[in-house]
C-alpha positions in Angstrom: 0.0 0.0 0.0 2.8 2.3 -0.4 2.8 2.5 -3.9 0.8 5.0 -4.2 2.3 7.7 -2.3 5.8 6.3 -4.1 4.1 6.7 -7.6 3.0 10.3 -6.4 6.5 11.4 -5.1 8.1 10.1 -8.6 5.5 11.8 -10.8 5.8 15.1 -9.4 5.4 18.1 -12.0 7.6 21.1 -12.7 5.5 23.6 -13.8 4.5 26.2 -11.8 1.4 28.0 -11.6 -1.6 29.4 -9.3 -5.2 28.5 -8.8 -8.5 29.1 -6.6 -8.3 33.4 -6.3 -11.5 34.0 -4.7 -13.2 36.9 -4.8 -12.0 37.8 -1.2 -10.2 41.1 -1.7 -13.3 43.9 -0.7 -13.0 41.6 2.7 -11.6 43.2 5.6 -8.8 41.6 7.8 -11.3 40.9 10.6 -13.6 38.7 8.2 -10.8 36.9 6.1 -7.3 37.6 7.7 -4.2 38.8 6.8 -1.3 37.5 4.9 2.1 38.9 5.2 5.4 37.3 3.9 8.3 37.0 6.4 11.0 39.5 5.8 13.7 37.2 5.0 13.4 33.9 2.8 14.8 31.0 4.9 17.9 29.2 4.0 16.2 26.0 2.5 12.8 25.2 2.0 11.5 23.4 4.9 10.1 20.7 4.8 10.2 20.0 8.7 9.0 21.9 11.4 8.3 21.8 14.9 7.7 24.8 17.3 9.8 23.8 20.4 9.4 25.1 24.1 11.1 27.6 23.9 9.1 29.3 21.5 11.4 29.5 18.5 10.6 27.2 15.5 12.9 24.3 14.3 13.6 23.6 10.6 15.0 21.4 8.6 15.3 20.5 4.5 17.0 18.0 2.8 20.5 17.1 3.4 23.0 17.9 0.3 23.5 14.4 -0.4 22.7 11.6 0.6 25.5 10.9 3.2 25.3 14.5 5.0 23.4 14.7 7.4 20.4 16.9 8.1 21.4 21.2 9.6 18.6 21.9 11.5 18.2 25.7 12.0 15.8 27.9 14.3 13.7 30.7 13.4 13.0 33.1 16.0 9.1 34.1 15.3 9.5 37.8 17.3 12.6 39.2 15.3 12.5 36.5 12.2 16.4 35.9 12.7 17.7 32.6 11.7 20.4 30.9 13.7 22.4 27.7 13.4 21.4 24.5 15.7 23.7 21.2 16.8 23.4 19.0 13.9 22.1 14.9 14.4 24.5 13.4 12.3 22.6 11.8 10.2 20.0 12.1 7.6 16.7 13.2 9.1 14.6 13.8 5.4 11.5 12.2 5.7 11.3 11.4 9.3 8.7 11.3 11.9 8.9 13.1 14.6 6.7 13.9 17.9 7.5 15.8 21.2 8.5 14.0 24.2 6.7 15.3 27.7 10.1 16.8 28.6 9.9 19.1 25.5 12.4 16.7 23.6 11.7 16.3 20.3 11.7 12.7 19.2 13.0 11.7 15.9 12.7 8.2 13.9 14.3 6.9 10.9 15.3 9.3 8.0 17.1 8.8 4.7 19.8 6.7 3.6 19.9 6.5 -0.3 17.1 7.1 -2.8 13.8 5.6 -1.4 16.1 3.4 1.4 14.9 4.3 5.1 17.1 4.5 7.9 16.8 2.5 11.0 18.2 5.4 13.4 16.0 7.5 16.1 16.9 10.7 18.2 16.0 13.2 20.2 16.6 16.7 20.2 17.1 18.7 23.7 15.8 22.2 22.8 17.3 23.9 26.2 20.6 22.4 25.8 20.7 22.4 21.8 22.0 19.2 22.0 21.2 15.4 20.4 21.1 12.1 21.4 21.3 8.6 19.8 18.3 6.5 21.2 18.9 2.3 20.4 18.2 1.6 16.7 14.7 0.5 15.2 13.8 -2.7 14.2 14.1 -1.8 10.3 14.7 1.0 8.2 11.7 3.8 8.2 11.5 6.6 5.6 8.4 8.2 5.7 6.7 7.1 9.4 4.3 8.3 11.1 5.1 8.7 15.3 2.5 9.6 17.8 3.2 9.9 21.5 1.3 8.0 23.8 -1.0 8.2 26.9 1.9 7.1 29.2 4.9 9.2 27.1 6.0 6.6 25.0 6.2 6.8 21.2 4.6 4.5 18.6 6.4 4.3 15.2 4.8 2.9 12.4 5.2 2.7 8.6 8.0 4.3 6.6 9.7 2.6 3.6 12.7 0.0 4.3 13.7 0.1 0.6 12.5 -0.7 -3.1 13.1 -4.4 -2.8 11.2 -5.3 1.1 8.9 -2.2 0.4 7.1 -0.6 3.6 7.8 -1.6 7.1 4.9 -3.2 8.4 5.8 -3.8 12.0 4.8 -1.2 14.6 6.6 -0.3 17.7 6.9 1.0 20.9 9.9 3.5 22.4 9.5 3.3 25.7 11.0 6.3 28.0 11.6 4.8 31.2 14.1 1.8 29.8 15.5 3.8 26.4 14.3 0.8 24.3 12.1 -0.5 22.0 8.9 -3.0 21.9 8.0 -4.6 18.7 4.2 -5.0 18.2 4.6 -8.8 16.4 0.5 -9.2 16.2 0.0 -6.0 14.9 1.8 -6.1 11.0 0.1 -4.4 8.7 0.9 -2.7 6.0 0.0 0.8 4.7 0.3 3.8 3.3 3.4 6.2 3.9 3.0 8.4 6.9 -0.4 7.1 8.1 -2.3 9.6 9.8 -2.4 8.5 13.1 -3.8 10.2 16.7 -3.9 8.9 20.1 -7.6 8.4 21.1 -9.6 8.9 24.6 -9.3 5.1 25.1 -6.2 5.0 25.0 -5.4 3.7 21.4 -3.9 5.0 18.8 -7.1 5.6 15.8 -5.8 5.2 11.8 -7.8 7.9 10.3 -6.3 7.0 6.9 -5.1 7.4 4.2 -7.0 4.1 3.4 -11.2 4.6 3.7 -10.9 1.1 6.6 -9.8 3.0 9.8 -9.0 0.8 13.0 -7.7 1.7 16.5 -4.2 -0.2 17.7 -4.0 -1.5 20.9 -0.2 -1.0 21.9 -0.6 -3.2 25.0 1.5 -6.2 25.0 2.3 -7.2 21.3 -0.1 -4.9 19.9 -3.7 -5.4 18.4 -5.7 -4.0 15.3 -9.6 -3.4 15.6 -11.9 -2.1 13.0 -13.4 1.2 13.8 -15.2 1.8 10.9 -15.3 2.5 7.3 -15.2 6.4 5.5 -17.6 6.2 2.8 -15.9 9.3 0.9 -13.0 6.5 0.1 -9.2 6.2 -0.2 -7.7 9.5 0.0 -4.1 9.9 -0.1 -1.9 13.0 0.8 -5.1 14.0 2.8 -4.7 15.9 6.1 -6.5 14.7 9.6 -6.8 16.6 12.8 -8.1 15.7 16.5 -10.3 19.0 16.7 -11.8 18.6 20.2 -11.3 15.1 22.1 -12.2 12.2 20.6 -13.8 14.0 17.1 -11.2 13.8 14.2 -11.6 15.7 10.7 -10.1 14.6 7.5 -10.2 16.5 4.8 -8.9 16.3 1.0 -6.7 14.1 -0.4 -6.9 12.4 -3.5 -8.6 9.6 -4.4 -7.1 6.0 -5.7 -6.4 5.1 -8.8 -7.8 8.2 -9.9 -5.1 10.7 -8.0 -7.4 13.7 -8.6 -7.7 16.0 -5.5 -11.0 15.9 -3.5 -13.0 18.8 -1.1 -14.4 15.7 1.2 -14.4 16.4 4.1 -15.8 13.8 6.7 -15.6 13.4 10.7 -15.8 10.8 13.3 -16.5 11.1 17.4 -15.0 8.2 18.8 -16.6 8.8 21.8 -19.7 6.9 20.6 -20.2 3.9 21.0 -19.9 2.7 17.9 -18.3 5.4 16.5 -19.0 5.6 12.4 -17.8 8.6 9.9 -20.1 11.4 8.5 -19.5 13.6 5.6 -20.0 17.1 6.5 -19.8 20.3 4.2 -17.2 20.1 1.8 -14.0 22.8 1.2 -14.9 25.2 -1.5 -11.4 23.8 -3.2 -10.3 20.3 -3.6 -6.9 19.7 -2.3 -4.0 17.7 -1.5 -0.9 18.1 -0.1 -3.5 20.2 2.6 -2.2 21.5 6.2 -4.9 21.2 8.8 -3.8 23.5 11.7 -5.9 23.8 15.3 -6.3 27.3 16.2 -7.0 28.9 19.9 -10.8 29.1 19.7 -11.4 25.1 18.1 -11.5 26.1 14.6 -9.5 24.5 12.0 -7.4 26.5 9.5 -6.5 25.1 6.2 -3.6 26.0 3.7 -2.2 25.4 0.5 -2.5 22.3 -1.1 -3.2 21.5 -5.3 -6.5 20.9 -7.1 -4.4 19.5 -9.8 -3.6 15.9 -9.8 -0.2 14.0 -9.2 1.2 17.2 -7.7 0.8 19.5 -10.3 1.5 23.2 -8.7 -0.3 24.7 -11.7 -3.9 24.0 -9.4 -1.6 25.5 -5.9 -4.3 26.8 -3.9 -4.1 30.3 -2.4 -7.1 30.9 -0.6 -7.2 30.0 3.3 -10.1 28.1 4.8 -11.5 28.1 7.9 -13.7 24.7 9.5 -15.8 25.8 12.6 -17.0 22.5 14.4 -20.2 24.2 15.8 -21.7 24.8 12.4 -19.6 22.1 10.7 -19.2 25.0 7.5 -16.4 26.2 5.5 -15.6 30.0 5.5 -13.1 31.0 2.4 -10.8 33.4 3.8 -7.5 35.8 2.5 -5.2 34.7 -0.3 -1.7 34.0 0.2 1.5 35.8 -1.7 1.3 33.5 -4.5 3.5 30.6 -3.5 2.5 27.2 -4.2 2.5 25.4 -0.4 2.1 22.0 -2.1 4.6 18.9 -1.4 6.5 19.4 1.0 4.9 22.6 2.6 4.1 23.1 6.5 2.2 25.2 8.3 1.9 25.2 12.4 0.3 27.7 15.0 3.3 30.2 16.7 2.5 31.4 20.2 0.9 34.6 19.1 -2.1 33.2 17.7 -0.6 33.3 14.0 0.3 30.7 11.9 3.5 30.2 9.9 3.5 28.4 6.4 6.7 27.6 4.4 7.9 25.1 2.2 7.0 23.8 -1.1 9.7 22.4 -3.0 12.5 25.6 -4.3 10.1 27.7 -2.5 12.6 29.7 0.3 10.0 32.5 1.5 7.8 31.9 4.2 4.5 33.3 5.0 2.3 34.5 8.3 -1.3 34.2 8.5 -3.1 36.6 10.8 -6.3 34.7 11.5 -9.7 37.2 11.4 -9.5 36.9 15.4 -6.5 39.1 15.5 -8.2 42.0 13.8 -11.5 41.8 16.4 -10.0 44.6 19.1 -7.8 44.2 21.8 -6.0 40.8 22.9 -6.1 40.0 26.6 -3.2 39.3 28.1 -1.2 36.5 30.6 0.7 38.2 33.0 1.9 34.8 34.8 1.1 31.1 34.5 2.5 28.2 36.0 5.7 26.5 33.9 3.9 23.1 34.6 1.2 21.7 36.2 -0.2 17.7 36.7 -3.2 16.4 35.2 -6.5 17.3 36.9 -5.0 20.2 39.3 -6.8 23.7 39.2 -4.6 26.8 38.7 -4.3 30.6 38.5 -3.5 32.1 35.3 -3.0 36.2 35.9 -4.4 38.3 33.5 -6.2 41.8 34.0 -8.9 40.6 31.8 -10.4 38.0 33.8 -13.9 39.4 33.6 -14.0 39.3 30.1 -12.6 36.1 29.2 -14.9 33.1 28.4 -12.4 30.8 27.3 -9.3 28.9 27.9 -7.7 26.4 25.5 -4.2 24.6 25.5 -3.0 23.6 22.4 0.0 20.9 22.2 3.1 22.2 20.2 3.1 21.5 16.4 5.9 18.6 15.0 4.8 18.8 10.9 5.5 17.4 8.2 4.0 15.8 4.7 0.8 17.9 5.7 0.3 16.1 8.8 1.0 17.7 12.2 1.8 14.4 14.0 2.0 16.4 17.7 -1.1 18.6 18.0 -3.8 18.5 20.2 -6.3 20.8 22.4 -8.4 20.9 25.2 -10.5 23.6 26.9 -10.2 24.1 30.2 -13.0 24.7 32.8 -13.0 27.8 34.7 -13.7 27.1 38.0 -13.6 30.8 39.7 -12.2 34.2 39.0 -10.3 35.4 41.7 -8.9 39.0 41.8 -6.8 39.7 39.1 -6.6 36.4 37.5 -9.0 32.9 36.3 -8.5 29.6 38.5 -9.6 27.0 35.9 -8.4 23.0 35.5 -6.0 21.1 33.9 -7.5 17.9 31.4 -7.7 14.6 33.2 -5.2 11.9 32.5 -5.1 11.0 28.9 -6.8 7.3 29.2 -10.9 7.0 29.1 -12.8 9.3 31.3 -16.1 11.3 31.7 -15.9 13.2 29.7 -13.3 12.2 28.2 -10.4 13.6 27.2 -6.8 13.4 25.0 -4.1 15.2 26.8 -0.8 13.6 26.2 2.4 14.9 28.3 3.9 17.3 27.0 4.5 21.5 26.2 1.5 23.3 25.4 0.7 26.6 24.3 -2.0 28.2 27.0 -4.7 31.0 25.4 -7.2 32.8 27.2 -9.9 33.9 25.0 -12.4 36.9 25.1 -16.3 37.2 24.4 -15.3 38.9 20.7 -13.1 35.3 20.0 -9.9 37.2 20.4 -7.1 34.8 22.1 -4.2 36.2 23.9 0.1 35.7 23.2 0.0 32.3 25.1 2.6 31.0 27.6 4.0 27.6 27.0 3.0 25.4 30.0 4.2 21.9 30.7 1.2 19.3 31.4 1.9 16.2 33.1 
């Protein structure tokens, strides 16, 4: 089931071009947004990215050969300076990558030769600038997907070994506490490249897709598959998914198989239910693939870039920003972007101000801000203090001199992107519990296993918003949970 992402990657198109410029531009910036390119293009064209705790963002490209190994660099979102980082030693391009709850970022398999993965894993201390080697995986992996876990540990799954042996069908587990790994032997399966997978209120890990049969793996003992249930909107690949509120996942675009021509589906499941089945709901104005699907402060879902053209054809690049709104379960069509195609190998994640940062695309060095409609709404509130961590379940203070008119307060887990999937995102709203002077006393989530309600809140660094009655969020401050 790799084959078709492979067939995609080798019949990418040259030709540039630029599609989908609605009729958005008598808009103001406080019904569609603002775009704004950054005032420096970046040294390479990213095509991983990961906002780490200390609230500068982490790129990396591809290496410049085969043997080099990957020069990470960070880009500081308040001045838009780019400095050099430690480098890994090894090829990183095409790896997958989540945070750790100590604010490590975690980072398996890579790139050896053309299509050959490699079998290493690492981990990136952001407050030291400093690497280290974790024990090797049980194959090579170019192209996985990794998704932290309930307890901290890391499931890896998929990514190519090479042409001959083809995708790597065995899952595993890194576990923390030992520095080792746990191979899942009753859970083969082979798949697409860089499944889209998120850690679930029971404690699983769901498959949202690409394929249309999505299943939840058990990663207890030797590891189990279950059927979940079916997407009737089909095999989509290059599509994007996202865990918008506990439990409920939305996946959107994508193209379908054999046919590789871009889709507007959009469909969700709440796997909260019972028996949890998938639903189509309104669909994009634009098809797309190659889509990113970022959470923003207030719940909504932002989505970027992407091709309506098939086989990655940047002549259909999409411009125009939408915005998904899980009350009404609409699409709003929002600004339109510089004019750079954001198609393969394009990112976008949310910075701690409340804007979001899009780069990439292959060749393409300039990066771009989006200013969501909330900024241009009146005046941000404001976190004077928070706590720099705080366990799951415990109630406390966040200082702000707008306590009295905020009505919302969200914590969104830092981004880790790649391949249009942010493999490290999630949010939860908190519950205010009183409003002492000068500040809110609300609640951290619960434990990230099956509760009422329920809840997905792995360990980890999260950015913390307050939000006003006009929908406007504040600069949040990175909190440690767990």
């Amino acid at each position: 089931m790799f084959w078709p992402r492979l067939i995609r990657i080798l019949a990418a198109a040259s030709l540039i071009g630029w599609f989908g410029a609605a009729p958005v531009c008598a808009q103001t910036p406080d019904q569609v947004g603002q775009w704004q390119r950054t005032k420096n293009p970046l040294p390479f064209y990213p095509i991983h990215t990961h906002l780490l705790p200390t609230g500068k963002v982490m790129i990396w490209g591809l290496a410049a050969t085969d043997a080099s190994p990957s020069d990470p660099r960070s880009w500081d979102p308040a001045s838009e300076n780019v400095s050099s980082l430690a480098t890994p030693g090894i090829n990183q391009f095409c790896a997958g990558h989540t945070f750790l709850a100590d604010g490590s970022l975690f980072v398996a398999g890579g790139h050896i030769d053309s299509f050959v993965g490699l079998r290493r894993a690492s981990a990136y201390n952001p407050f030291t600038n400093t690497w280290r080697s974790v024990p090797n995986m049980n194959a090579g992996r170019w192209y996985p997907t990794a998704t932290v876990l309930a307890n901290g540990d890391v499931l890896v799954w998929s990514g190519q070994i090479d042409l001959t042996v083809g995708q790597n069908p065995l899952p595993q587990v890194y576990r923390i506490a030992t520095n080792s790994w746990r191979n899942l032997n009753n859970a083969r399966l082979s798949v697409d490249l860089y499944p889209l997978m998120l850690l679930a209120p029971n404690g699983k890990v769901f498959y949202a897709g690409g394929t249309d049969i999505t299943r939840y793996l058990d990663t207890a003992g030797s590891g189990a598959w279950s059927l979940v249930a079916v997407r009737a909107g089909g095999y989509r690949v290059n599509a994007s998914a996202v865990m918008y509120a506990p439990g409920k996942v939305l996946i959107v675009g994508g193209a379908g198989f054999p046919s590789y021509i871009p889709t507007n589906i959009a469909e969700v499941i709440d796997l909260n239910q019972p028996s949890p089945s998938w639903r189509g709901v309104a669909s994009m104005q634009y098809a797309r693939e190659y889509l990113n699907a970022t959470l923003l402060p207030d719940g909504k879902v932002l989505v970027t870039g992407g091709t309506a053209a098939p086989m990655n054809d940047e002549t259909g690049a999409v411009s125009v920003a939408e915005l998904w709104d899980p009350t009404t379960e609409t699409w709003t069509s929002l600004a339109t972007s510089a004019g750079i195609p954001r198609v393969y190998h394009s990112a976008a994640l949310l910075l701690p101000d409340g804007r979001v940062l899009s780069t990439g695309g292959n060749n393409y060095l300039d990066a771009e801000i989006y200013s969501p409609p909330y900024l241009f709404k009146g005046a941000r509130p404001t976190i004077t203090s928070a706590p720099a961590s705080v366990t799951y379940g415990q109630s406390f203070t966040v200082q702000t001199p707008d306590a009295a008119t905020i009505t919302r307060v969200t914590m969104i887990r830092l981004s880790s992107v790649t391949h249009a999937f942010n493999m490290s995102q999630y949010i939860s709203e908190l519950s205010i519990v009183s409003r002492p002077a000068g500040g809110l006393t609300v609640r951290a989530p619960a434990a990230a296993v099956a509760v009422s309600p329920p809840t997905v809140a792995p360990r980890g660094h999260y950015l913390l918003f307050v939000i006003n009655g006009n929908g406007v969020p504040s600069v949040a401050k990175i909190v440690r949970l767990g």
